[in-house]
N, CA, C and O atoms as CSV, one atom per row, in Angstrom:
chain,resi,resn,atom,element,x,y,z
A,1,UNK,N,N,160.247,153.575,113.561
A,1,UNK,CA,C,160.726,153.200,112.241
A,1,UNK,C,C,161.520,151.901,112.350
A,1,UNK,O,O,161.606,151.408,113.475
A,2,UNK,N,N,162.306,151.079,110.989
A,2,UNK,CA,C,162.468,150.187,111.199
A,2,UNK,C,C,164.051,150.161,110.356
A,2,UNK,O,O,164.554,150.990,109.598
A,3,UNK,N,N,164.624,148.651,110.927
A,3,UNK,CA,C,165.685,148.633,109.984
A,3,UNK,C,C,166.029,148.606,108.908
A,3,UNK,O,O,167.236,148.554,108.672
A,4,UNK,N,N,164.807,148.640,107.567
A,4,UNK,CA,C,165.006,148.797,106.524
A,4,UNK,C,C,164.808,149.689,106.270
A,4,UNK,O,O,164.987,149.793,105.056
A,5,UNK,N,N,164.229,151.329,107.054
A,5,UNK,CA,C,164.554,152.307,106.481
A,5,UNK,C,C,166.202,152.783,106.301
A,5,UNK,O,O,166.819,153.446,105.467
A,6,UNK,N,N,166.552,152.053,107.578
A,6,UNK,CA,C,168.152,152.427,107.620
A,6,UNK,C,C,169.067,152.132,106.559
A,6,UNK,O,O,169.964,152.869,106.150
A,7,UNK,N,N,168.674,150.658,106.031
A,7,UNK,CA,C,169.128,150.089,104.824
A,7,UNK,C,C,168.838,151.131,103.543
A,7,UNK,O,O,169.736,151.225,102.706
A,8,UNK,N,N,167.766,151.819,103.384
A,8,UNK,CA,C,167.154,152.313,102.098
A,8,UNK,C,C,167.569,153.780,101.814
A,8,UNK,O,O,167.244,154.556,100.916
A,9,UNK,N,N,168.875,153.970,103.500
A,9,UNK,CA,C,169.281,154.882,103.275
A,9,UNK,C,C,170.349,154.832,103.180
A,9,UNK,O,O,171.020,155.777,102.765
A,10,UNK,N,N,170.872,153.604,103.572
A,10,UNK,CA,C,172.865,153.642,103.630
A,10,UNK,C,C,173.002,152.815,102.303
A,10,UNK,O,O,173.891,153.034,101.480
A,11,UNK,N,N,172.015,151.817,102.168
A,11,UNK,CA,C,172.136,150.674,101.208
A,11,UNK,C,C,172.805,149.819,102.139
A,11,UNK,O,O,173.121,150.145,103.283
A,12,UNK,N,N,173.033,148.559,101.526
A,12,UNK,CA,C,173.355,146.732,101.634
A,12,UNK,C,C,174.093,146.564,101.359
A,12,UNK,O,O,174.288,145.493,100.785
A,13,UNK,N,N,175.419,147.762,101.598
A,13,UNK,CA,C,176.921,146.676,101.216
A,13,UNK,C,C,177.349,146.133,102.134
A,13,UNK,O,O,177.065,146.649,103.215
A,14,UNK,N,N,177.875,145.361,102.148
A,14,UNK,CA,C,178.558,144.587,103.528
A,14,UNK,C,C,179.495,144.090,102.557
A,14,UNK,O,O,179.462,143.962,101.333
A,15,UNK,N,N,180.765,143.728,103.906
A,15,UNK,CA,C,181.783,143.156,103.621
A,15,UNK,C,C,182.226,141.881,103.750
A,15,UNK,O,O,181.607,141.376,104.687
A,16,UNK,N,N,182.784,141.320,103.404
A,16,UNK,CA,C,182.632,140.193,103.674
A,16,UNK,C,C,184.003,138.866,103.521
A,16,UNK,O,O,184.582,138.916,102.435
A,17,UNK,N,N,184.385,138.026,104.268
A,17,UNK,CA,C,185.665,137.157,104.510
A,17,UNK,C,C,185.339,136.171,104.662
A,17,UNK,O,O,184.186,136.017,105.065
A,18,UNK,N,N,186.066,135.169,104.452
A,18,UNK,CA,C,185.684,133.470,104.721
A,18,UNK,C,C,186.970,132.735,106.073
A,18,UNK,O,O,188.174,132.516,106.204
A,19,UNK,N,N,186.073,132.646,106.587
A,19,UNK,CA,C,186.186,131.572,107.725
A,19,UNK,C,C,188.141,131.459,107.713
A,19,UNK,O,O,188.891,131.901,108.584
A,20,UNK,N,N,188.528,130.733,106.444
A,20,UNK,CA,C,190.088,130.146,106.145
A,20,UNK,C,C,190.577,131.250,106.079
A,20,UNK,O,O,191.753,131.144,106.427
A,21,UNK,N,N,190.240,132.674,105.723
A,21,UNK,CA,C,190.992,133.796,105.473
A,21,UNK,C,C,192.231,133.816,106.642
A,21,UNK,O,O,192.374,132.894,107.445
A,22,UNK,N,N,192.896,134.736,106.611
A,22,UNK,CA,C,193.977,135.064,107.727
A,22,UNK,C,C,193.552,136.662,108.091
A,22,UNK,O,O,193.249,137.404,107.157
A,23,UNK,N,N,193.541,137.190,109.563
A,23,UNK,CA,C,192.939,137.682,110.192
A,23,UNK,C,C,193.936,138.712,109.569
A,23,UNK,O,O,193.451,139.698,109.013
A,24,UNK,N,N,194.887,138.605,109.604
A,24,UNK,CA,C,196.122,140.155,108.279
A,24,UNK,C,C,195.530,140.319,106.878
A,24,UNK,O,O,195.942,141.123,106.042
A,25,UNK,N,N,194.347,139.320,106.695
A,25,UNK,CA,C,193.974,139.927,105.273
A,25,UNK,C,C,192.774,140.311,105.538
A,25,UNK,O,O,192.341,141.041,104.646
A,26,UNK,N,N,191.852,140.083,106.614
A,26,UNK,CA,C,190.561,140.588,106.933
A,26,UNK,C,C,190.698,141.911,107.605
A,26,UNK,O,O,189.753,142.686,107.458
A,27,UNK,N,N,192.110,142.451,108.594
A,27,UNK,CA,C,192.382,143.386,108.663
A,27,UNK,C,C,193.083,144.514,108.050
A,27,UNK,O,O,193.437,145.511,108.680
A,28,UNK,N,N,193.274,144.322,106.789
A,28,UNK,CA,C,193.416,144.749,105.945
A,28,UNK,C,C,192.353,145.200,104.952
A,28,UNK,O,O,192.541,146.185,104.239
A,29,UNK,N,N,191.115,144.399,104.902
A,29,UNK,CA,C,189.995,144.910,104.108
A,29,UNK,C,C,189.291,145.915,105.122
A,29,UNK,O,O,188.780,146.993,104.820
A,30,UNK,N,N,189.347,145.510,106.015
A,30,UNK,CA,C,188.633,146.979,107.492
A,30,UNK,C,C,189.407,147.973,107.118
A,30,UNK,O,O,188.817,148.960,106.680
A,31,UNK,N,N,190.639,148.005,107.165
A,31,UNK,CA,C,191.362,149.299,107.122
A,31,UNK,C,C,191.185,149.958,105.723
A,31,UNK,O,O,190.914,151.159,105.715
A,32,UNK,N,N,191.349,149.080,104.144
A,32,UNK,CA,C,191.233,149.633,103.027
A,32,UNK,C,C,189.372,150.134,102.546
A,32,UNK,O,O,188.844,151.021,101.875
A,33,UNK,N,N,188.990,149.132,103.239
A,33,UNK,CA,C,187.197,149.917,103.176
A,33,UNK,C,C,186.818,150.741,103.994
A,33,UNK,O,O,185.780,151.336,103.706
A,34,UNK,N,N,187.326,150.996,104.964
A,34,UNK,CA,C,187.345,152.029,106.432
A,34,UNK,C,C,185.858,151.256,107.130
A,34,UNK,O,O,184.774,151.836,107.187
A,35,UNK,N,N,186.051,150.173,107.508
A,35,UNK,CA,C,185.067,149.979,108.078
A,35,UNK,C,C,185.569,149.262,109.579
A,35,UNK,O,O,186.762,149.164,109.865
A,36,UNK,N,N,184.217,148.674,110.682
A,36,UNK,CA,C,184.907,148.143,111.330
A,36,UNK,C,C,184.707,146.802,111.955
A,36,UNK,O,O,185.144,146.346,113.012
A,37,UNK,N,N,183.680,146.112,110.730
A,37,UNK,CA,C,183.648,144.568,111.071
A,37,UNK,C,C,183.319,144.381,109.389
A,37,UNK,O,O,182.983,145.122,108.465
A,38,UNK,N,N,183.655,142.796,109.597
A,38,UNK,CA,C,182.870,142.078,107.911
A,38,UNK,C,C,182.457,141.019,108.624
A,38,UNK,O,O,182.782,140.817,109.794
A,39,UNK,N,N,181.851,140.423,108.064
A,39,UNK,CA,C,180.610,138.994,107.919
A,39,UNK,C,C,181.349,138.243,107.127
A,39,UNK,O,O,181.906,138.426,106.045
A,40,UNK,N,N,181.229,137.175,108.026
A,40,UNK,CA,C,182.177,136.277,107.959
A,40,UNK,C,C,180.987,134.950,107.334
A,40,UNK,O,O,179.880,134.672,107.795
A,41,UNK,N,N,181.552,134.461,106.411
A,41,UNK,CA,C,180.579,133.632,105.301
A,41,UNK,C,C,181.230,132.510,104.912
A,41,UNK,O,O,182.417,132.572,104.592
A,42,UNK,N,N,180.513,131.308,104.891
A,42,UNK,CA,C,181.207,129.958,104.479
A,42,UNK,C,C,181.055,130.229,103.161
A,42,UNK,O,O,180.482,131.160,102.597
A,43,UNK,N,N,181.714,129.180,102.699
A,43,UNK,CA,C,181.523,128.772,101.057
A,43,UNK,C,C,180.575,128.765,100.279
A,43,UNK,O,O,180.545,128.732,99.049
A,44,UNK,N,N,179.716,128.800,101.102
A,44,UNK,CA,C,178.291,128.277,100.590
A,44,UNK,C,C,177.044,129.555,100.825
A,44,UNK,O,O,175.820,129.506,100.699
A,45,UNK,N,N,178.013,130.723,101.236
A,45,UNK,CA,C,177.416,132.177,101.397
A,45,UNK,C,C,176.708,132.198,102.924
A,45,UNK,O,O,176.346,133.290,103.362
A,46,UNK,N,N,176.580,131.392,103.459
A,46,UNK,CA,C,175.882,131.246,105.110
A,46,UNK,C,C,176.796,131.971,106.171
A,46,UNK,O,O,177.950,131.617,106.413
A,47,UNK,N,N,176.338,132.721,106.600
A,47,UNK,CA,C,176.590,133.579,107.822
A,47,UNK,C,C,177.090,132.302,109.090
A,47,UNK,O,O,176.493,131.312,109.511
A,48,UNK,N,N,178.269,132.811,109.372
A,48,UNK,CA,C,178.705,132.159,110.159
A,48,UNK,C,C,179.454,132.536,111.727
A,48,UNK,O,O,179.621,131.897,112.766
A,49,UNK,N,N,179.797,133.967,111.251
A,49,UNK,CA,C,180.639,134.979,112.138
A,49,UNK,C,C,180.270,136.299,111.466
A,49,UNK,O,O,179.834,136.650,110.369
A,50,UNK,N,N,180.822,137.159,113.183
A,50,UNK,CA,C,181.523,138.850,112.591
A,50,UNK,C,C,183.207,138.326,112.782
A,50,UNK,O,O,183.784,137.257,112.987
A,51,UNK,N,N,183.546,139.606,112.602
A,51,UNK,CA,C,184.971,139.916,113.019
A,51,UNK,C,C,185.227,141.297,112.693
A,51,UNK,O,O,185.453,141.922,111.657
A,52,UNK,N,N,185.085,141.650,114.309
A,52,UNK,CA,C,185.614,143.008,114.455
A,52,UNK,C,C,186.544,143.759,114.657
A,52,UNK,O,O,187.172,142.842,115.186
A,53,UNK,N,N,187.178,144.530,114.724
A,53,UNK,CA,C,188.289,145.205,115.270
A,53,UNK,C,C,188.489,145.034,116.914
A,53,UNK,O,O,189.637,145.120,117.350
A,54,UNK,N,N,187.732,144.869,117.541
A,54,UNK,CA,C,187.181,144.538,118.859
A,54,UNK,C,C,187.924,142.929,118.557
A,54,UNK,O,O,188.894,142.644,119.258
A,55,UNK,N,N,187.553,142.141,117.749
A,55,UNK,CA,C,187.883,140.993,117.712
A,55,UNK,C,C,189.177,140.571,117.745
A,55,UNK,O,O,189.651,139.752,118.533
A,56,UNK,N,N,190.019,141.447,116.422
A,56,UNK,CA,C,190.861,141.626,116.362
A,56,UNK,C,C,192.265,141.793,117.555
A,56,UNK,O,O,193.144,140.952,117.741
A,57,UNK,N,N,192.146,142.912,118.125
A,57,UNK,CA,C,192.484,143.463,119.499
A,57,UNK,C,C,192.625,141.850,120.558
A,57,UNK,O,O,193.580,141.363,121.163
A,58,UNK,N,N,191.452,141.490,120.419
A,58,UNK,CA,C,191.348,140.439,121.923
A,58,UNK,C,C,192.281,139.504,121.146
A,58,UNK,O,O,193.381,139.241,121.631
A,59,UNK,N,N,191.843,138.899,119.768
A,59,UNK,CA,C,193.179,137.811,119.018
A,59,UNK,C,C,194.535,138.179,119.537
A,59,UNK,O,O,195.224,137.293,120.043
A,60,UNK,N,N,194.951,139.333,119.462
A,60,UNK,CA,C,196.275,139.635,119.623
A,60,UNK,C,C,196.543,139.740,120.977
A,60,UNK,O,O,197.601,139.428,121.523
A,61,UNK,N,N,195.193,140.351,121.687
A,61,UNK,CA,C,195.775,140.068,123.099
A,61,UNK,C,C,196.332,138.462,124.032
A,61,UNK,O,O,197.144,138.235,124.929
A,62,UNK,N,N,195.240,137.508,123.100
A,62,UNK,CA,C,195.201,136.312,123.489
A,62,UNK,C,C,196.299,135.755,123.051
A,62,UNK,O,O,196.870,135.106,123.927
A,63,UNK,N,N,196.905,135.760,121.844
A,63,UNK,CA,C,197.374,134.795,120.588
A,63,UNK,C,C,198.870,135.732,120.606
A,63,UNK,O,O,199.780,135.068,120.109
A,64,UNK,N,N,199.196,136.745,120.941
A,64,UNK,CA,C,200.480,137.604,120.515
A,64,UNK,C,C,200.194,137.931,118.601
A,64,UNK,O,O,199.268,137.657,117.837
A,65,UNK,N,N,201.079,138.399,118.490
A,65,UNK,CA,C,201.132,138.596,116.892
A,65,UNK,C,C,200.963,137.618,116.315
A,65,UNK,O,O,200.447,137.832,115.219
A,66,UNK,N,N,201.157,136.569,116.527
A,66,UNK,CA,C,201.425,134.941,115.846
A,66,UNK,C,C,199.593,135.283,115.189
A,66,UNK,O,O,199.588,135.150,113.965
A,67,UNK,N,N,198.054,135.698,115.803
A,67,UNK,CA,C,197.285,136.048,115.913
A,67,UNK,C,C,196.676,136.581,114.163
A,67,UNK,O,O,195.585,136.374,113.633
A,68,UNK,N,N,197.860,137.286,113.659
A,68,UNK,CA,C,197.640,138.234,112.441
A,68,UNK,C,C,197.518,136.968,111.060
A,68,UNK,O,O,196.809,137.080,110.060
A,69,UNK,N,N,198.671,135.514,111.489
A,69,UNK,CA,C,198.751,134.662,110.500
A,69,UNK,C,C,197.082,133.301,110.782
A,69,UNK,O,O,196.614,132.417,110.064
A,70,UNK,N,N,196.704,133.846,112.204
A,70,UNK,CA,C,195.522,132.595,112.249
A,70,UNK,C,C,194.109,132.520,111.417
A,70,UNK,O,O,193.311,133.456,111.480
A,71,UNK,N,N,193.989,131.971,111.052
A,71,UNK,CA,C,192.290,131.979,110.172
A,71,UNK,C,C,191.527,133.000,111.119
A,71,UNK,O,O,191.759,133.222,112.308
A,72,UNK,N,N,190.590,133.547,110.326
A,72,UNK,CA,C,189.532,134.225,110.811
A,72,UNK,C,C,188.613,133.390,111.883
A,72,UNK,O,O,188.165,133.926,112.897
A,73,UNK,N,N,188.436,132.335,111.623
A,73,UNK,CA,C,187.279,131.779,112.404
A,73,UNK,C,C,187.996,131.461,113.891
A,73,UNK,O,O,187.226,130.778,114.566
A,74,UNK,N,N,189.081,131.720,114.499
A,74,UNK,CA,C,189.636,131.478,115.847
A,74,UNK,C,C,189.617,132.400,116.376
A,74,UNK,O,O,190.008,132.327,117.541
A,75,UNK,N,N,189.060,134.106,115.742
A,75,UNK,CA,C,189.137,135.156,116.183
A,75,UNK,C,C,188.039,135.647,116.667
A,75,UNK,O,O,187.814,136.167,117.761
A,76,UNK,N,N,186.914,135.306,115.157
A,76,UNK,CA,C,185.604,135.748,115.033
A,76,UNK,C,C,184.684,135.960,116.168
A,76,UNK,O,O,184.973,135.699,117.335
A,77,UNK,N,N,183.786,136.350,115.844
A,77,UNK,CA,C,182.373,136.495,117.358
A,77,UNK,C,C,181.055,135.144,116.598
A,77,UNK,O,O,180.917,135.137,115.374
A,78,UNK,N,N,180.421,134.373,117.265
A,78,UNK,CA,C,180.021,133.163,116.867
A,78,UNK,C,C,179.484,132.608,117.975
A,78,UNK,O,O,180.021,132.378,119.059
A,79,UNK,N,N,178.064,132.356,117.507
A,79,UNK,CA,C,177.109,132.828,116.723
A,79,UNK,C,C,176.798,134.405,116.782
A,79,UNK,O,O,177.026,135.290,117.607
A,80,UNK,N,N,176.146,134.343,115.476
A,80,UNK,CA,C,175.896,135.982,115.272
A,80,UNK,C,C,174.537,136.552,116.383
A,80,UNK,O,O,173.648,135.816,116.811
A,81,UNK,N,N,174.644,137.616,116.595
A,81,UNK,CA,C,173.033,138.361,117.014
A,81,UNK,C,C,172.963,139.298,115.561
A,81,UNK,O,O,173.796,140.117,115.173
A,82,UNK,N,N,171.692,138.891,114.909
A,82,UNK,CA,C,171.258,139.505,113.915
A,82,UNK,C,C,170.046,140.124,114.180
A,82,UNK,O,O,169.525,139.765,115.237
A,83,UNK,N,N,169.543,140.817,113.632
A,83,UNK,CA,C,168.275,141.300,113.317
A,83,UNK,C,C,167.252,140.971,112.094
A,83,UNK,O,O,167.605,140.056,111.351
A,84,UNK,N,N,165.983,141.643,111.800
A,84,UNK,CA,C,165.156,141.555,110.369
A,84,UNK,C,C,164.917,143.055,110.276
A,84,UNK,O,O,165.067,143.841,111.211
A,85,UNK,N,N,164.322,143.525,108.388
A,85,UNK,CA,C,164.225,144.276,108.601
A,85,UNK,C,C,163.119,144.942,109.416
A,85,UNK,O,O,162.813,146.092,109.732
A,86,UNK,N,N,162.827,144.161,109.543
A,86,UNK,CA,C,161.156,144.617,110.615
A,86,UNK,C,C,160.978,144.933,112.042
A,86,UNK,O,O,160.080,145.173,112.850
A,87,UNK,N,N,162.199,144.824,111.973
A,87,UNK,CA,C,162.702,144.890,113.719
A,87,UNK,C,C,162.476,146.637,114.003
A,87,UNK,O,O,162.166,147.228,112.969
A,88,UNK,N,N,162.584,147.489,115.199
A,88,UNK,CA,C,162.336,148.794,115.338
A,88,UNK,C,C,164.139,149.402,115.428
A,88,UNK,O,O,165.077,148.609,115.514
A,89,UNK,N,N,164.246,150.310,115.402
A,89,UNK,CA,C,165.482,151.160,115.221
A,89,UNK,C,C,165.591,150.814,117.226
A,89,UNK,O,O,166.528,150.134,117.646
A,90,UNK,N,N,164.443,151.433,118.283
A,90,UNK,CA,C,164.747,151.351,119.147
A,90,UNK,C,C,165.288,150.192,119.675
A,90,UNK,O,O,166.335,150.107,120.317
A,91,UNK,N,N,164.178,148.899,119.238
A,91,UNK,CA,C,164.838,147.561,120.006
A,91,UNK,C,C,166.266,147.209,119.560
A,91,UNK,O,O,166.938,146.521,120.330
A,92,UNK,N,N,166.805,147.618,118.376
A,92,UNK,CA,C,167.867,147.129,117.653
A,92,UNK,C,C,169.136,147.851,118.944
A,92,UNK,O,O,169.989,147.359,119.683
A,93,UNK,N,N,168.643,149.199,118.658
A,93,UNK,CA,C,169.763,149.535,120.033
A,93,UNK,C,C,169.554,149.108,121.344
A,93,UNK,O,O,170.538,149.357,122.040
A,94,UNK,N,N,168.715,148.602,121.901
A,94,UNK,CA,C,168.641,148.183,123.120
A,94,UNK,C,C,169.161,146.927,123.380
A,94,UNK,O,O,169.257,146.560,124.551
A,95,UNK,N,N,169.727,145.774,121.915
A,95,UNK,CA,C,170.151,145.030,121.719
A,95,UNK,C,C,171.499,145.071,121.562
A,95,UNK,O,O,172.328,144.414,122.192
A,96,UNK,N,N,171.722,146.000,120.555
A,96,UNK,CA,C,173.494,146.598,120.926
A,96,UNK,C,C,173.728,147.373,122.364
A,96,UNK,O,O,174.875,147.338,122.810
A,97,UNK,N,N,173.047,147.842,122.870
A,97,UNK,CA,C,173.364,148.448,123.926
A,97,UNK,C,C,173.542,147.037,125.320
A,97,UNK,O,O,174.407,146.714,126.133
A,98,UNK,N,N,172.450,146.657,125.013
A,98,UNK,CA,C,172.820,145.014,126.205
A,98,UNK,C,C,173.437,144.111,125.756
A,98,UNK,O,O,173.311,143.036,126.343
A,99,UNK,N,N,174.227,144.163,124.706
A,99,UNK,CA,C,174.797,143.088,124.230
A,99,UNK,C,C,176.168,143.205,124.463
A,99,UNK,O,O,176.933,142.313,124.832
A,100,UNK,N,N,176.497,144.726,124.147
A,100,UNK,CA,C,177.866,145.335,124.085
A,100,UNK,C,C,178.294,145.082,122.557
A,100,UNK,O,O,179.339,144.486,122.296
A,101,UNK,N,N,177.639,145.450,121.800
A,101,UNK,CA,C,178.059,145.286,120.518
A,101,UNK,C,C,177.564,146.329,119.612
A,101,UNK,O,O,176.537,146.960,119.860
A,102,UNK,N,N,178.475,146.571,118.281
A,102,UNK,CA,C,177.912,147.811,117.621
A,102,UNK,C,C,177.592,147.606,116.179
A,102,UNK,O,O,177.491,148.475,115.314
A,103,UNK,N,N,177.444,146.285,116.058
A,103,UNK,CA,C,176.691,145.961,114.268
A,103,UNK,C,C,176.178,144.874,114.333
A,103,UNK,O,O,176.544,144.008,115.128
A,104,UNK,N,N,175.214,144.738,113.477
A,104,UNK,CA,C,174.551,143.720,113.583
A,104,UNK,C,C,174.093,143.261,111.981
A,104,UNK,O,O,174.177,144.209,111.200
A,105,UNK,N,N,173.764,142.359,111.546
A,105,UNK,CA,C,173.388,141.902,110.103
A,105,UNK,C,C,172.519,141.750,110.092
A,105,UNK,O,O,172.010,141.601,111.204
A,106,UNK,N,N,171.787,141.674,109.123
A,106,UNK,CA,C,170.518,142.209,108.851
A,106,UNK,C,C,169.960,140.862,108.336
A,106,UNK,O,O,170.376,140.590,107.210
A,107,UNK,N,N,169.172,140.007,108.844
A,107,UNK,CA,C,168.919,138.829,107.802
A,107,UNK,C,C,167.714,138.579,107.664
A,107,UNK,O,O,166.953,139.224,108.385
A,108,UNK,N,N,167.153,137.636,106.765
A,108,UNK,CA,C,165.507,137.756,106.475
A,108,UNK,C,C,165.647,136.577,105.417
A,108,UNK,O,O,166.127,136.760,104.298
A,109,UNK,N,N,165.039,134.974,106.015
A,109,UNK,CA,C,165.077,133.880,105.397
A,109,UNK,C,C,166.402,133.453,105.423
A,109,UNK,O,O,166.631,132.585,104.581
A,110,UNK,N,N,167.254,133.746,106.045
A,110,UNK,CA,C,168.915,133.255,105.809
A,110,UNK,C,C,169.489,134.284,105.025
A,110,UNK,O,O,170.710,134.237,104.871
A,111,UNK,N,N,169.003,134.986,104.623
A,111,UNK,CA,C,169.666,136.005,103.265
A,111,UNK,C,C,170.267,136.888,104.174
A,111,UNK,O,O,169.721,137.224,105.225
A,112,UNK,N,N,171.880,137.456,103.644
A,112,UNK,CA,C,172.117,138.898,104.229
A,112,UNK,C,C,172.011,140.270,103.292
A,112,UNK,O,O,172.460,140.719,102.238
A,113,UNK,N,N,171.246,140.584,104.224
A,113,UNK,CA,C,170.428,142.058,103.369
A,113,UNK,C,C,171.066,143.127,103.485
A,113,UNK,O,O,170.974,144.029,102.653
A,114,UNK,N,N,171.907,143.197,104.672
A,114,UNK,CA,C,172.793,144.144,105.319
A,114,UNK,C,C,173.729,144.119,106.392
A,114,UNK,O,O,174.315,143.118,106.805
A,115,UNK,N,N,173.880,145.818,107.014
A,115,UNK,CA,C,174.192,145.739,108.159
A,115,UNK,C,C,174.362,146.749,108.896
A,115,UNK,O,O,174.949,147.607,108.238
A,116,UNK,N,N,174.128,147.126,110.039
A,116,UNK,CA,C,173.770,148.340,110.533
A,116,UNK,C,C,174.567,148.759,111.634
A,116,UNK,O,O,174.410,148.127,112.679
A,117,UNK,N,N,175.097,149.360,111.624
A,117,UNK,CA,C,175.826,149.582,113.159
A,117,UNK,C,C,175.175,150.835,114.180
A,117,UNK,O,O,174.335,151.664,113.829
A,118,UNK,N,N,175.664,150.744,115.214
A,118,UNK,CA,C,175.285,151.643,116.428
A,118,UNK,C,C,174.698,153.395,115.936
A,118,UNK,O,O,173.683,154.041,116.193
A,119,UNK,N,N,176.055,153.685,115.058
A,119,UNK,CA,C,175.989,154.699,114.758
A,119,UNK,C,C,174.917,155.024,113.612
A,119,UNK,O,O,174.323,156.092,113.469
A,120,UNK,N,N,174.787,153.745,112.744
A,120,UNK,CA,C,173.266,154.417,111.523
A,120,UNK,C,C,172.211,154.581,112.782
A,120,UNK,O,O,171.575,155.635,112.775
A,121,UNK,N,N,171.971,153.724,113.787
A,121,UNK,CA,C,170.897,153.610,114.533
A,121,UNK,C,C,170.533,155.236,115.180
A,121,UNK,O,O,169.417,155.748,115.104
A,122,UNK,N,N,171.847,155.939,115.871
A,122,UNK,CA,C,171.790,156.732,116.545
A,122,UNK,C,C,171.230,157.853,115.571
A,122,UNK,O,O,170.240,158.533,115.842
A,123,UNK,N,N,172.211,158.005,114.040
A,123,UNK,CA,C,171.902,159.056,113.200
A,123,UNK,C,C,170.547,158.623,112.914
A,123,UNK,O,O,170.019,159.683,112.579
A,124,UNK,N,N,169.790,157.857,112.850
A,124,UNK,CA,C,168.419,157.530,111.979
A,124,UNK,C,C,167.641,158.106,113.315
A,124,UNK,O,O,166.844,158.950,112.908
A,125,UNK,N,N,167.556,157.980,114.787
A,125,UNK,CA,C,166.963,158.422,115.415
A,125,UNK,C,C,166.908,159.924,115.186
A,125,UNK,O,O,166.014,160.627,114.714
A,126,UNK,N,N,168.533,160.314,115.815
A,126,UNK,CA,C,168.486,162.090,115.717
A,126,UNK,C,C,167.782,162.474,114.435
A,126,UNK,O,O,166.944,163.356,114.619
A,127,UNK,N,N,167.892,162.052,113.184
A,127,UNK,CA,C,166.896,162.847,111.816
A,127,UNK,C,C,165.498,162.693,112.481
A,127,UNK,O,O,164.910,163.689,112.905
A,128,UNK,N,N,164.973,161.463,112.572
A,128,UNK,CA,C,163.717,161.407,113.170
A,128,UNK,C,C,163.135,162.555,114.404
A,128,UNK,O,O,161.994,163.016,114.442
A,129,UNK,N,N,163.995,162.784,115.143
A,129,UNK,CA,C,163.884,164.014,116.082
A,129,UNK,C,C,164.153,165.158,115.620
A,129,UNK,O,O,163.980,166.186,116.274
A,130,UNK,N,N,164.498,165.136,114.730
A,130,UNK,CA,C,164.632,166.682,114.404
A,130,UNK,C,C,163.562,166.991,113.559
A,130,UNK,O,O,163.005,168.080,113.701
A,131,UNK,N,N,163.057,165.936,112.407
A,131,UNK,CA,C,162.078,165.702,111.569
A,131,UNK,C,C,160.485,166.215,112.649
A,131,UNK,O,O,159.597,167.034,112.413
A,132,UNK,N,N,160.728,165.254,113.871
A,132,UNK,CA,C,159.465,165.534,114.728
A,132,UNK,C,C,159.219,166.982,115.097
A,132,UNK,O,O,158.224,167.685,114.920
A,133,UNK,N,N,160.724,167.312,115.818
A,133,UNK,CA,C,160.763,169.103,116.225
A,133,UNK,C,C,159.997,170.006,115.130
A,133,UNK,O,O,159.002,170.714,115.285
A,134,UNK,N,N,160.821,169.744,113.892
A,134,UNK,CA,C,160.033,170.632,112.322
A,134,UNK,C,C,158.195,170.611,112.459
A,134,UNK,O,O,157.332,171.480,112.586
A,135,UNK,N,N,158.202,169.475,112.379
A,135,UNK,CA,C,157.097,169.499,112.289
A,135,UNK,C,C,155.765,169.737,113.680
A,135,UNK,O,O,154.540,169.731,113.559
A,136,UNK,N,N,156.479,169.897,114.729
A,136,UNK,CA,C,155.888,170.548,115.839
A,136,UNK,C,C,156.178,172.030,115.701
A,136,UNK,O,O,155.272,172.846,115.867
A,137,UNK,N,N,157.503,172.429,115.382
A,137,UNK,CA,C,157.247,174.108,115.217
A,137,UNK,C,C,156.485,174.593,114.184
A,137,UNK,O,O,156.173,175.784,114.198
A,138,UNK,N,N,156.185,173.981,113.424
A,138,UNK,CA,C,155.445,174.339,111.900
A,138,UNK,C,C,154.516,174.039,112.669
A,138,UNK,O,O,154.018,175.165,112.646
A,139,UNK,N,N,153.573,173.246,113.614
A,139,UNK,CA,C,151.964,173.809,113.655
A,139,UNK,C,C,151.880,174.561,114.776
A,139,UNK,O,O,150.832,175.204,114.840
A,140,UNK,N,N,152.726,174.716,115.801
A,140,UNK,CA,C,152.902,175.794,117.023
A,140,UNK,C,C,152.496,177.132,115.946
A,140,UNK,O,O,151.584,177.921,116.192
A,141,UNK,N,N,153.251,177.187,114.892
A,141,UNK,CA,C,153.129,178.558,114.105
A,141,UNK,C,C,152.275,179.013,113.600
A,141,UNK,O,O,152.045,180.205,113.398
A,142,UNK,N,N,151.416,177.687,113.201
A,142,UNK,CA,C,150.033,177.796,112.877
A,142,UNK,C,C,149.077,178.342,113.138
A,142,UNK,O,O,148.307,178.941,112.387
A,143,UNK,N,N,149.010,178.112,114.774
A,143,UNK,CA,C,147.889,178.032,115.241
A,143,UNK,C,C,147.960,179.827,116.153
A,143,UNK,O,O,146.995,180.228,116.803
């Protein structure tokens, strides 16, 4: 299966911060949306960065607190690894898995369509396996 089934099941919201933001107001939209990165977007809507909580963490490790008042873009991860939706659920994790990363954006012509993290990947597999099991015990029963 592919990454737009994943999309057609979580939907295409993403979050999203600009570059000038301050990393206390981008961590602040993670914490009030409960999420744990946004897409980081110029002016002009173009994908430019993530910024993760992961990101976050290393800012402060690097920068001290001073870290919380710096723009987003001194923190961010840059350039992105994205995906399409046409990509497979498996390669997508084999990409977070060798990459060391757990979301990825979803793009197709420059557009962001989404975004998927580790965990839709893992849940979209396990349904798929369990979906397969059903339908192997239903003709075991059959026959």
């Amino acid at each position: 299966m592919s990454v737009e089934a994943i999309l057609k099941t979580k939907g295409s919201n993403v979050f999203t911060v600009r570059p000038e933001h301050s990393v206390a107001d981008a961590a602040n939209l993670l914490t009030n949306k409960k999420v744990g990165v946004a897409v980081v977007c110029d002016a002009k809507g173009k994908l430019v960065g993530v910024l993760s909580e992961r990101d976050i963490v290393k800012g402060l490790s690097q920068y001290g607190k001073g870290a919380l008042e710096m723009a987003v873009r001194n923190v961010m991860s840059s350039p992105v690894v994205t995906c399409a939706p046409g990509d497979s659920v498996k390669a997508i994790m084999e990409v977070m898995t060798e990459r060391r990363i757990r979301h990825l954006p979803v793009v197709e012509k420059d557009e962001l369509l989404g975004i998927v993290s580790i965990g839709d990947a893992v849940n979209f597999r396990l349904h798929e396996a369990q979906l397969e099991m059903s339908v192997l015990r239903d003709f075991a029963a059959t026959r």
